[in-house]
Legacy VTK file of the C-alpha trace (Angstrom):
# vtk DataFile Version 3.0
C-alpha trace
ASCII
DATASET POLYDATA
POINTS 113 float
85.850 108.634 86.185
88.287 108.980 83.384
87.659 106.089 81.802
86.738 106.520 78.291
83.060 105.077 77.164
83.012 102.465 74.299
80.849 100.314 72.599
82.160 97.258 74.487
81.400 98.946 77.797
77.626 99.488 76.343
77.229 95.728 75.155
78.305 95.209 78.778
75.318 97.029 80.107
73.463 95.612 77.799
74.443 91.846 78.656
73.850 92.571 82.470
70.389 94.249 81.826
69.616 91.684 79.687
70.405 89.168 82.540
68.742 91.208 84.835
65.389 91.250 82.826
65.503 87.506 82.376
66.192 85.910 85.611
64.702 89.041 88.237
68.244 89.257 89.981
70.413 92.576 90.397
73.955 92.924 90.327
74.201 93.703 94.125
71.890 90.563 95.068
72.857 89.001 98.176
73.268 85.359 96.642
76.348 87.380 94.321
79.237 87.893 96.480
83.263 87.723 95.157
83.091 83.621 93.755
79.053 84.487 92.241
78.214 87.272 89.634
75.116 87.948 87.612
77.078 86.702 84.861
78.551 83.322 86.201
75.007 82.544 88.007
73.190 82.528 84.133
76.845 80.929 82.695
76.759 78.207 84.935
72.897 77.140 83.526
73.562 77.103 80.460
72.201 75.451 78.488
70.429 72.925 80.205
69.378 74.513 84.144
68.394 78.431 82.368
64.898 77.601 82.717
65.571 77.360 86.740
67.345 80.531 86.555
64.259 82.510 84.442
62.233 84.664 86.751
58.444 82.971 86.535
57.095 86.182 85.488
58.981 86.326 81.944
57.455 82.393 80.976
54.223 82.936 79.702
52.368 79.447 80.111
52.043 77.051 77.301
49.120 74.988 76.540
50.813 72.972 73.789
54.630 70.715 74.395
56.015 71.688 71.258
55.386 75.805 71.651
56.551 75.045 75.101
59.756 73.574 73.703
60.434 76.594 71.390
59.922 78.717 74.282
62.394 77.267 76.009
65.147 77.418 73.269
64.620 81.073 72.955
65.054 81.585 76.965
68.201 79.674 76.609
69.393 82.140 73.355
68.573 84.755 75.060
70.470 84.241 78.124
73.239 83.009 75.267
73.209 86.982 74.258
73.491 88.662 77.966
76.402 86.073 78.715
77.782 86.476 75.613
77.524 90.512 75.685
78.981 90.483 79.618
82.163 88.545 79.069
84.761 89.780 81.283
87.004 90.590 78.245
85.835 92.825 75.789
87.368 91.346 72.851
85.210 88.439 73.635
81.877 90.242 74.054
79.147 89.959 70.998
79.119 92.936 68.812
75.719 94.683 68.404
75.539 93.804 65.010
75.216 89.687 65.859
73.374 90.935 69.278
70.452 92.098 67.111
70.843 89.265 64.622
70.239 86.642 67.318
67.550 88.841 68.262
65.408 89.295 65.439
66.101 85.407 64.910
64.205 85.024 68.507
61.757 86.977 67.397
60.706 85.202 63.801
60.781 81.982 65.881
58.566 83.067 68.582
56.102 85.193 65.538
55.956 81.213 63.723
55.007 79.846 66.643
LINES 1 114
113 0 1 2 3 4 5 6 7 8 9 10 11 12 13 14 15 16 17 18 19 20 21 22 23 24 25 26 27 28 29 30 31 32 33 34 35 36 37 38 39 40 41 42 43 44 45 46 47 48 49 50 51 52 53 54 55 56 57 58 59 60 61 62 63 64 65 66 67 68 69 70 71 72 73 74 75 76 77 78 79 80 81 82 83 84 85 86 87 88 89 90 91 92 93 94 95 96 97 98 99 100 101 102 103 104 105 106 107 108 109 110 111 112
């Protein structure tokens, strides 16, 4: 209650809503107990089990291997960011300024598609 907010706190959020969004778990899910968070569930998948962890309604079906393949490296980035922005430490945490970087990267890959 007296804690003071900061932008680490908010890149928290941000990593577990981002993590929330991507693989259709909560926080409070009964598979996440005291050894199992949000965060170490999408951790431990990366890089190469995330696309087991994505919720099926976030991949959007692709007709062709290759946009398929790019589809799947910007899942993995953007579990990347919600790990990255939910580290335990905040000194460890993205900052916003790379968070939307790595973002609009996503994007330009997934507009050249």
């Amino acid at each position: 209650m007296h804690l003071q907010m900061t932008s680490n706190g908010d890149i928290y959020s941000f990593g577990i809503l981002l993590l929330e969004v991507m693989t259709g778990k909560k926080p409070r899910d009964d598979i996440f107990n005291e050894d199992l968070s949000l965060h170490k569930f999408a951790s431990t998948s990366f890089p190469d089990q995330v696309i087991d962890i994505i919720d099926a309604s976030v991949i959007v079906e692709q007709s062709i291997e290759a946009k398929a393949k790019k589809m799947e490296e910007c899942l993995i980035s953007i579990i990347q960011i919600g790990v990255s922005c939910s580290m335990d430490s905040p000194p460890q945490r993205m900052s916003i300024e790379d968070v939307v970087h790595e973002l609009q990267h996503i994007l330009d890959v997934l507009r050249h598609n």
